[in-house]
C-alpha positions in Angstrom: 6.4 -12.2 -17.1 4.3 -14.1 -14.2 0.9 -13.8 -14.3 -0.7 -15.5 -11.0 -4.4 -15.5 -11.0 -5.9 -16.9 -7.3 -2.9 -17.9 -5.8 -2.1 -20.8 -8.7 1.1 -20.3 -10.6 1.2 -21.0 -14.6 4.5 -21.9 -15.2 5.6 -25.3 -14.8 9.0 -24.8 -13.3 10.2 -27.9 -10.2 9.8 -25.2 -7.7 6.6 -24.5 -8.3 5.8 -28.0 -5.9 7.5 -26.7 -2.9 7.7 -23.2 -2.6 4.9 -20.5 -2.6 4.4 -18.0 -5.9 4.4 -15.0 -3.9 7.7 -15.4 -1.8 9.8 -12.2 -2.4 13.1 -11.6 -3.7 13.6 -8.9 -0.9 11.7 -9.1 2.4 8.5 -7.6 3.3 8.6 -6.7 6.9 5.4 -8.2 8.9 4.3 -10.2 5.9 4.8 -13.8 6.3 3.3 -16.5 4.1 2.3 -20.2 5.3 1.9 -23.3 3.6 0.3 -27.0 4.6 2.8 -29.3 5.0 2.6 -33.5 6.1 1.9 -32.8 10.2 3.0 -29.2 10.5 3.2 -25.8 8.4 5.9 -24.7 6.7 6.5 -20.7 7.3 8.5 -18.0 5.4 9.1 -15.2 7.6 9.0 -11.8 5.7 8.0 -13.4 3.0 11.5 -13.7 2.0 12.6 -16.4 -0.4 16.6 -15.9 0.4 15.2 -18.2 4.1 14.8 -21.2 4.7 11.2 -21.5 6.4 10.2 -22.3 9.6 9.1 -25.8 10.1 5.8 -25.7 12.5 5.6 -29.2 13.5 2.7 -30.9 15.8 2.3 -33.7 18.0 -0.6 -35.8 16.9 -0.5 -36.7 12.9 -3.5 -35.9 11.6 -2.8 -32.7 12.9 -5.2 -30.5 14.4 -4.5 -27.9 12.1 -6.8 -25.8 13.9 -4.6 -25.1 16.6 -1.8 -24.6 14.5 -2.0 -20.5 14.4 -1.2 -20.0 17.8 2.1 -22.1 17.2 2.3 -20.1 14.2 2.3 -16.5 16.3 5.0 -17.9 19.3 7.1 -18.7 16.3 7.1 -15.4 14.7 7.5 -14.1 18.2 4.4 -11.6 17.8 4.5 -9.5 20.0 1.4 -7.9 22.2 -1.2 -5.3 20.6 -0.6 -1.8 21.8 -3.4 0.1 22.3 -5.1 1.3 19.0 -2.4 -1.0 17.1 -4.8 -3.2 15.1 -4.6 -7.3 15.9 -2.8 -9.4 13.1 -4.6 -11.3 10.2 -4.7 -13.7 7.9 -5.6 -13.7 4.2 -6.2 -15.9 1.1 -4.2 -14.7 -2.1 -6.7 -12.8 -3.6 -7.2 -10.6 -0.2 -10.3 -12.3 1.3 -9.3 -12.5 5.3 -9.2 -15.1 6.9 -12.4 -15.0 9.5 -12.8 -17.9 11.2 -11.9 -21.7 11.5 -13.4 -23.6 8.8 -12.2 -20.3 6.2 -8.5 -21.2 7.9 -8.9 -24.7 7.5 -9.8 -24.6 3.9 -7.6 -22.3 2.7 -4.2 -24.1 4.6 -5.6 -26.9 2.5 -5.8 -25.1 -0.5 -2.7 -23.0 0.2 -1.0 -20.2 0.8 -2.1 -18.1 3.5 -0.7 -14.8 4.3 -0.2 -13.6 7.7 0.1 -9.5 8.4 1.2 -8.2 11.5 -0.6 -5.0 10.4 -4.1 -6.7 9.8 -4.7 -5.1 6.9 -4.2 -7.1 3.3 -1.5 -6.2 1.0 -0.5 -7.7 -2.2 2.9 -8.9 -1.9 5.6 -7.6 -4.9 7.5 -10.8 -5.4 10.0 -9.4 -8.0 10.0 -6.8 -10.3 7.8 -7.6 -13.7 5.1 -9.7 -11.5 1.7 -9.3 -12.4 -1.3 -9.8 -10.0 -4.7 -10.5 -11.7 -7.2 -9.2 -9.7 -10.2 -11.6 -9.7 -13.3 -10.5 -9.7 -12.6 -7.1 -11.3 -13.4 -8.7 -15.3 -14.9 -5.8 -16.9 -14.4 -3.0 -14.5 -13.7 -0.5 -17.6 -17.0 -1.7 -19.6 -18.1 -4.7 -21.5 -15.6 -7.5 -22.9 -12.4 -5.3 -20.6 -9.8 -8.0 -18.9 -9.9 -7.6 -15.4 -7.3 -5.4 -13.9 -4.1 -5.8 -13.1 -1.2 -5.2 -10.7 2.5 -4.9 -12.4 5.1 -5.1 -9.8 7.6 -2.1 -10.5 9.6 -1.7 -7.0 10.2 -3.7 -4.4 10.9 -1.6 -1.5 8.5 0.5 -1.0 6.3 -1.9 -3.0 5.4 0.1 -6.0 2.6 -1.5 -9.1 1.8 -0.1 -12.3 -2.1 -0.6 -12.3 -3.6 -1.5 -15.8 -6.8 -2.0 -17.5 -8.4 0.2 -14.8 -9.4 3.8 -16.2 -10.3 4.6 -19.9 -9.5 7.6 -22.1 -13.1 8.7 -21.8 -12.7 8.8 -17.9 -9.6 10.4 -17.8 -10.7 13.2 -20.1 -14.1 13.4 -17.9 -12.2 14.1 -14.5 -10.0 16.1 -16.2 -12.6 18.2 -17.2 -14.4 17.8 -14.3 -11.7 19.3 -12.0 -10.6 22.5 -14.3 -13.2 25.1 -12.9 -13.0 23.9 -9.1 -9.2 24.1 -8.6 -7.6 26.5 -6.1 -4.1 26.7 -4.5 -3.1 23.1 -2.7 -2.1 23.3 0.9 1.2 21.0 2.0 2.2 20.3 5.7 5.5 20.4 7.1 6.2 19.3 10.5 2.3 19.9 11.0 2.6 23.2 10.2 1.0 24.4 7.4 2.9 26.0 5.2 2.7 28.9 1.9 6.4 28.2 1.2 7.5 26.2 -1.6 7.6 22.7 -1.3 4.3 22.4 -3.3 3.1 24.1 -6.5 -0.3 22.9 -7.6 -4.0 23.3 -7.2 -6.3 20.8 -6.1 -10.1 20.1 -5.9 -11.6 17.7 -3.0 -15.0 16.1 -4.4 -16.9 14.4 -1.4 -17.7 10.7 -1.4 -19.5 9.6 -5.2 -19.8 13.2 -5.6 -20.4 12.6 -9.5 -21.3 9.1 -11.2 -17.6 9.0 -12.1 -16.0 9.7 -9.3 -18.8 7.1 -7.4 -16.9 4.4 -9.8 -13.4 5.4 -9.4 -13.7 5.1 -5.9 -15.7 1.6 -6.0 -12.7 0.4 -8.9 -10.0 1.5 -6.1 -11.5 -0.4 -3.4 -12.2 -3.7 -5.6 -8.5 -4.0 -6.6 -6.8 -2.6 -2.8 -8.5 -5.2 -1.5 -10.1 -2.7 1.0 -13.2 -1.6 2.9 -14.3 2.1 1.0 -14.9 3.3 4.1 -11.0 3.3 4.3 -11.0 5.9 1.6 -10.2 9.2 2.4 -12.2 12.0 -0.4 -10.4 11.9 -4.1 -8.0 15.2 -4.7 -8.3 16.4 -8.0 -5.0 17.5 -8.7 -3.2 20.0 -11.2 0.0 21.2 -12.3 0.8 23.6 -15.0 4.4 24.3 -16.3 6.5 24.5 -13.2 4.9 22.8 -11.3 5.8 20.5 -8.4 6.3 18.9 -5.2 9.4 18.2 -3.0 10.2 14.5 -1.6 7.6 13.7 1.3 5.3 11.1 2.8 2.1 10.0 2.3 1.8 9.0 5.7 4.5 11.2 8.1 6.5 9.8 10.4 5.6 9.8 13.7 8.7 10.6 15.3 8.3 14.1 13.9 5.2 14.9 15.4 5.3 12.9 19.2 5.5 16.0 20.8 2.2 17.0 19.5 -0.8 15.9 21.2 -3.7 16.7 18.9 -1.3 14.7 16.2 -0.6 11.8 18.2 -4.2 11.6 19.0 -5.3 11.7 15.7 -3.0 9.1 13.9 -3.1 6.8 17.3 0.0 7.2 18.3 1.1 5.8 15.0 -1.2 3.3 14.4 -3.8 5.4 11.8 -2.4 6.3 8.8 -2.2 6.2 5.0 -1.4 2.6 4.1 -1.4 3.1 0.5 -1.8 5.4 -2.2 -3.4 5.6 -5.6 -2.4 8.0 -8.4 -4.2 8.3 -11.4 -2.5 10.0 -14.8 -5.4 11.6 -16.6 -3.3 12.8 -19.9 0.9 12.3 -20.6 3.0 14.9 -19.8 5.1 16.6 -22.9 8.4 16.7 -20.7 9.1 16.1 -17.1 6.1 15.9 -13.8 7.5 12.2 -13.6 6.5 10.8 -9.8 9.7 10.4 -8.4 10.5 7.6 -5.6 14.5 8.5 -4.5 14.8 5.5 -1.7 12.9 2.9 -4.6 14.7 -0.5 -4.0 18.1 1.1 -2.6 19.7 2.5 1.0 21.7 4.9 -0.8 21.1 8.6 0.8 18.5 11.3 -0.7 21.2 13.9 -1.8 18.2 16.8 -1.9 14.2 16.4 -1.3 14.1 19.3 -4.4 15.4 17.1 -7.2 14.3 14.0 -9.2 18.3 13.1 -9.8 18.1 9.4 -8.3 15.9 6.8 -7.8 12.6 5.3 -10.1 10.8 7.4 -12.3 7.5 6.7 -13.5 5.9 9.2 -16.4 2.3 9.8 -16.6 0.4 8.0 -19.3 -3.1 8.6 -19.8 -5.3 6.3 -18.5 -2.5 4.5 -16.2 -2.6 4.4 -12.6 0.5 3.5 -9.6 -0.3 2.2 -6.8 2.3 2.1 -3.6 2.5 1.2 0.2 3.3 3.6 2.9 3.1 1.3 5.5 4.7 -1.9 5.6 2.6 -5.1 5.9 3.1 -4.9 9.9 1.8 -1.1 9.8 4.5 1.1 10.1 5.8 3.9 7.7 8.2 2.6 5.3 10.5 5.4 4.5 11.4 4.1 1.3 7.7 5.4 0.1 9.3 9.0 0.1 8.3 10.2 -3.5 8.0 13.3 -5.1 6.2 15.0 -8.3 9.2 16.2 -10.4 8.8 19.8 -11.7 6.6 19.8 -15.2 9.0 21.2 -18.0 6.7 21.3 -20.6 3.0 21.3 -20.7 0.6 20.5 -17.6 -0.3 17.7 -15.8 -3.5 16.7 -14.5 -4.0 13.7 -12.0 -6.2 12.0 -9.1 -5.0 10.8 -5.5 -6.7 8.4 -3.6 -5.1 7.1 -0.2 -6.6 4.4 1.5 -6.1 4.4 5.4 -5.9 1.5 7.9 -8.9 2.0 9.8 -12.3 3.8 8.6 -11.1 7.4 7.5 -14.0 8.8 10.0 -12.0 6.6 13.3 -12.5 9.3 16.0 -9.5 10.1 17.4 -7.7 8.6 20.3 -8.0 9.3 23.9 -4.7 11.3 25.2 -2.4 8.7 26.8 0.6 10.1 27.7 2.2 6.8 28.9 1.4 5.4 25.7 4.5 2.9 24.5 5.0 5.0 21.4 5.5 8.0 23.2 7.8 6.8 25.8 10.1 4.7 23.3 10.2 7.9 21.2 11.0 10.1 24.3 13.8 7.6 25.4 15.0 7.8 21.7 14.7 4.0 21.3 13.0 4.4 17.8 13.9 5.9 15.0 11.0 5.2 12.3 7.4 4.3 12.9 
């Protein structure tokens, strides 16, 4: 396993010289990573290590590296803001953006720099078995704790097995917490609300730092997302006893099933306010079954039913042990390999936390109503197919 702590590999392989640690082995759509080269910048789009990289050259050596973003951007071909789509933006490896100049300067020095067309950081998978370690997060479980840590277990969507974060004493504490608030979860379908069966659960919604421990779990979340809390929407508290379930579905719903909604398309901004990632917490093991369930994890093959976990990654709850995926790929839109499911809980009961970190603030007012929006009249002319 590589562990990469600030952006500085630890093995000593040749490579290690010339190429960037956090170049994937599949690529991440929207996230590109740069690197400080004699006169120039060196650029691998998607952050895919199967391309060569673009070679950013300038005219007067010493460059004005300074200038170099905007050579950067025409490379990539980046293409106008829409309205309510948020501007692009660059990051150091551990997730500090990139704010102005002399930050930009340094850190093309020190090297890499990401650049998301989405705006918002993401930690990039690499391969399957690498571990982030998050600085700045030593002792988030109590005194003497490593800091925690992101395992890379998919690719596509980019799924981590989040360690060191929660202890048994926590987990049993929610656990408890939620039992005598619970009542019957709600699920959407096609923005209708619906008493059908693609959900079998109950839930509780805390507010904000409702209890000391919930205050915590939300600050620990934040610290290793790398994102604002006001991005957090409220914890659910969630529960399943034997039986229980919940079909295939998206954190973050594609907006091609809702464009002919207004109120929706207002709300999530025409597709640019969403649920970039999500959180789930396993407070105690399961004896059989109520794995979570990805079907489209690192493969194009077809989802044969949205009912079943018969294909794709399967991750089983361990107490204590958190996963963390992306809905939205690093240039903002819905991946639809994040499709995952809560297989059915053969034996015993299951007892978890969600925490889904949007975009923007979760309390963005909604949009003004634009029906000559681009996303509207791409999706009315049927020119796009996911967003």
């Amino acid at each position: 396993t590589l562990i990469c702590r600030g952006g500085i590999r630890d093995d000593k392989s040749p490579s290690a010289a010339h190429e960037p640690v956090f170049l994937c082995e599949t690529k991440q759509h929207g996230f590109h990573v740069l690197q400080r080269r004699e006169c120039g910048v060196q650029v691998w789009r998607d952050s895919f290590r199967g391309l060569r990289p673009l070679e950013i050259g300038v005219m007067d050596c010493p460059a004005n590296y300074s200038r170099v973003s905007m050579l950067v951007e025409e490379a990539l071909a980046l293409k106008p803001r829409e309205r309510y789509q948020q501007p692009w933006g660059y990051f150091e490896p551990q997730g500090q953006r990139i704010a102005n100049t002399n930050l930009w300067l340094h850190w093309l020095e020190k090297g890499p720099l990401f650049l998301l067309e989405g705006g918002q950081f993401q930690w990039p998978p690499v391969h399957i078995g690498f571990v982030h370690d998050i600085v700045g997060t030593e002792g988030a479980t109590g005194a003497g704790s490593g800091s925690i840590q992101l395992e890379t277990i998919a690719l596509q969507p980019p799924v981590f097995r989040v360690l060191n974060a929660m202890t048994t004493d926590e987990a049993t504490g929610l656990l408890e917490y939620m039992l005598p608030r619970l009542s019957n979860s709600g699920v959407v379908a096609n923005n209708k609300p619906t008493g059908s069966s693609p959900r079998l659960s109950r839930d509780y919604r805390p507010v904000h730092n409702e209890t000391p421990l919930i205050a915590h779990l939300e600050e620990r979340t934040a610290a290793f997302a790398r994102a604002p809390s006001s991005h957090l929407e409220r914890v659910q508290l969630v529960f399943y006893e034997k039986g229980g379930y919940y079909w295939a579905h998206d954190d973050a719903g594609q907006v091609k099933y809702y464009y002919k909604n207004r109120n929706v398309m207002q709300q999530r901004h025409y597709g640019h306010f969403s649920r970039m990632l999500t959180v789930l917490w396993y407070l105690n093991g399961v004896g059989r079954g109520g794995e979570t369930n990805f079907p489209r994890a690192d493969t194009d093959k077809p989802v044969l039913s949205m009912k079943t976990c018969s294909q794709g990654l399967l991750i089983p709850p361990q107490q204590g042990t958190a996963v963390m995926w992306y809905n939205l790929d690093a240039s903002g839109w819905v991946n639809p390999n994040a499709l995952h499911a809560a297989c059915i809980v053969e034996e015993g009961q299951k007892h978890a936390v969600n925490i889904w970190v949007r975009n923007k603030p979760s309390n963005t007012p909604i949009a003004e109503w634009d029906p000559r929006h681009p996303r509207i009249r791409s999706l009315l002319a049927g020119e796009e197919d996911e967003l």
